[in-house]
BANUVO-804583 format. One record per residue (C-alpha): residue number from 1; residue in one letter; x, y, z. Coordinates in nm, 2 decimals. Layout:
<torgus>
{torgu NUM "A" {X Y Z}}
...
</torgus>
This chain:
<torgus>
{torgu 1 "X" {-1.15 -1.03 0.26}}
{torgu 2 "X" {-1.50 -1.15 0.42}}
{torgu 3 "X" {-1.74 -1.31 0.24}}
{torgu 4 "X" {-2.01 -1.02 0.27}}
{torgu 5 "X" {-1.75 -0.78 0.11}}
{torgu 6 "X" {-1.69 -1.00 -0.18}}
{torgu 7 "X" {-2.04 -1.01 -0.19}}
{torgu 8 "X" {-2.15 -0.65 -0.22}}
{torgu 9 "X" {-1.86 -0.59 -0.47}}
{torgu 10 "X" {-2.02 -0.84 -0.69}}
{torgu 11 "X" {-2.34 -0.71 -0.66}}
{torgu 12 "X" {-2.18 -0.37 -0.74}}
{torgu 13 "X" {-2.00 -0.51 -1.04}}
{torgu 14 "X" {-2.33 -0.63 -1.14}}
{torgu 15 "X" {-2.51 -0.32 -1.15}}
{torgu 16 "X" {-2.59 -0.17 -1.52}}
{torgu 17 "X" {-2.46 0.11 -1.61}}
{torgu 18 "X" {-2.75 0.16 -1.83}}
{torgu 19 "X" {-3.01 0.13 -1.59}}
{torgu 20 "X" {-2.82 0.38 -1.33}}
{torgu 21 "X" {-3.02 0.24 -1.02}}
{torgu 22 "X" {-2.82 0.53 -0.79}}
{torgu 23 "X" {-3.03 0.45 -0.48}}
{torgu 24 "X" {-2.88 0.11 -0.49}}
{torgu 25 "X" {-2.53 0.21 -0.55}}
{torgu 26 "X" {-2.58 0.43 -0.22}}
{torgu 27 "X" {-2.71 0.12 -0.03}}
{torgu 28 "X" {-2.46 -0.12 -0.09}}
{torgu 29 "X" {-2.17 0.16 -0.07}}
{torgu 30 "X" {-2.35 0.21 0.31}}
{torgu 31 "X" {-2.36 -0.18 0.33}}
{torgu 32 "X" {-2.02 -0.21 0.28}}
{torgu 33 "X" {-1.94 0.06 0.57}}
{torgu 34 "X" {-2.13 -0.07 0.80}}
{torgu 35 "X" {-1.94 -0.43 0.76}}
{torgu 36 "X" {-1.64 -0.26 0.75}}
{torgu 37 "X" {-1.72 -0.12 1.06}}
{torgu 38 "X" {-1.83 -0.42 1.22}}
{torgu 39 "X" {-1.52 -0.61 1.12}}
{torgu 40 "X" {-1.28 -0.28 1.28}}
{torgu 41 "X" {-1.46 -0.33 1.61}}
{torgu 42 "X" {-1.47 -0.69 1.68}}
{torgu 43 "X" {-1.22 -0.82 1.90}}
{torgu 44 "X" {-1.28 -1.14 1.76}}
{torgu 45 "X" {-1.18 -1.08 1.43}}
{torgu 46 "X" {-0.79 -1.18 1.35}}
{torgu 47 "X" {-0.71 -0.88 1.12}}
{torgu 48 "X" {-0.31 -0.88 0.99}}
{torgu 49 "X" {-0.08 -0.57 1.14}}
{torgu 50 "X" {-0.21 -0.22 1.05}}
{torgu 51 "X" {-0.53 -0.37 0.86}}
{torgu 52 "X" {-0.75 -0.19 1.11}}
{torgu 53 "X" {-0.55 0.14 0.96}}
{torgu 54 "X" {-0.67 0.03 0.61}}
{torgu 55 "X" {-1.01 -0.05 0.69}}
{torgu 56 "X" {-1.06 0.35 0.79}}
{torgu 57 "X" {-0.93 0.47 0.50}}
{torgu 58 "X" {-1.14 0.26 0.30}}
{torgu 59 "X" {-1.45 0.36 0.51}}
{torgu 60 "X" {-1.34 0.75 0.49}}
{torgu 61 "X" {-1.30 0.73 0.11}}
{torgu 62 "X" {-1.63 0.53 0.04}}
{torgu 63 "X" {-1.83 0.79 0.28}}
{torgu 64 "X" {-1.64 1.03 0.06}}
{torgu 65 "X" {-1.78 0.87 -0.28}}
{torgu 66 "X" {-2.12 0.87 -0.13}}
{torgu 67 "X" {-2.11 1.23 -0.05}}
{torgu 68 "X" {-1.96 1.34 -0.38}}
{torgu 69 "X" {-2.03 1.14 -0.65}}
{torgu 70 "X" {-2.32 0.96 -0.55}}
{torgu 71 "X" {-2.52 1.25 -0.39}}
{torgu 72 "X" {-2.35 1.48 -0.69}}
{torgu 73 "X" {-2.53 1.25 -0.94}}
{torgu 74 "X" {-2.88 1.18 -0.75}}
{torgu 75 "X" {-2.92 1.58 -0.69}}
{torgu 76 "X" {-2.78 1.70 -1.01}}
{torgu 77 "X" {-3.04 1.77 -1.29}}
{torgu 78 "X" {-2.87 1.69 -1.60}}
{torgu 79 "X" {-2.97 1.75 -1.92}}
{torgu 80 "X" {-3.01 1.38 -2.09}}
{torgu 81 "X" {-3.02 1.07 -1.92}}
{torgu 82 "X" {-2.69 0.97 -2.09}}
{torgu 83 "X" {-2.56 1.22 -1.88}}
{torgu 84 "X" {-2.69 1.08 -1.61}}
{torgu 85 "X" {-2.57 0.74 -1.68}}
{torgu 86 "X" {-2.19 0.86 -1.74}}
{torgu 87 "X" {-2.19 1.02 -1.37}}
{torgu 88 "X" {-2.33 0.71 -1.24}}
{torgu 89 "X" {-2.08 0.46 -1.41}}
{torgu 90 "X" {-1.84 0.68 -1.23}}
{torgu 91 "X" {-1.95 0.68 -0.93}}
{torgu 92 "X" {-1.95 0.28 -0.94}}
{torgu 93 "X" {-1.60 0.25 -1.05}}
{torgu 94 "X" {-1.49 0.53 -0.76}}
{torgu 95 "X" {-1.66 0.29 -0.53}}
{torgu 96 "X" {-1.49 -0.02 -0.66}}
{torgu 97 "X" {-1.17 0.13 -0.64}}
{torgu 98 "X" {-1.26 0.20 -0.31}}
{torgu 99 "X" {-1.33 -0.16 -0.24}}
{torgu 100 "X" {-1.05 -0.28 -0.39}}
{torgu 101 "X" {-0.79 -0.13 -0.22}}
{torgu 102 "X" {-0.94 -0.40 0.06}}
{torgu 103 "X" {-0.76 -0.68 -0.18}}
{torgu 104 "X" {-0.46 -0.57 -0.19}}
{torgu 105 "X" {-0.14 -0.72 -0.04}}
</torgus>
């Protein structure tokens, strides 16, 4: 995979799951769509057979993340912050699983 999604997965990895910093969860989920979408519409970019099918359905299920787990946990008024925190370490590991499945063969 490129460079700038190896990137952003680190920086994902390296978010705390104490700290729950949701706003950048949502902006590197939308950085990773929008290089993902750059990469699909290049001509120039020398993608294997039916990589361009994977790349949308990583797209479609990171915009899916975003609009359910991520929005979910930012509008949701929970009732401790530890709650908060569990809904945000899952919405990280949805999205890394979402990234992933750009890594496998």
């Amino acid at each position: 995979m490129t460079p700038q999604i190896e990137q952003i997965r680190e920086e994902i990895v390296g978010l705390s799951n104490s700290g729950g910093d949701i706003n950048m969860l949502e902006s590197l989920a939308n950085n990773t769509i929008y290089v993902l979408s750059k990469m699909q519409k290049s001509s120039e970019t020398e993608l294997p057979a039916g990589y361009r099918k994977r790349l949308d359905m990583v797209i479609t299920d990171i915009l899916s993340t975003v609009s359910k787990e991520i929005d979910w946990a930012r509008a949701e008024e929970f009732n401790d912050e530890d709650e908060f925190l569990s809904w945000f370490a899952k919405a990280k590991q949805q999205l890394l699983n979402d990234i992933d499945r750009l890594f496998e063969d």
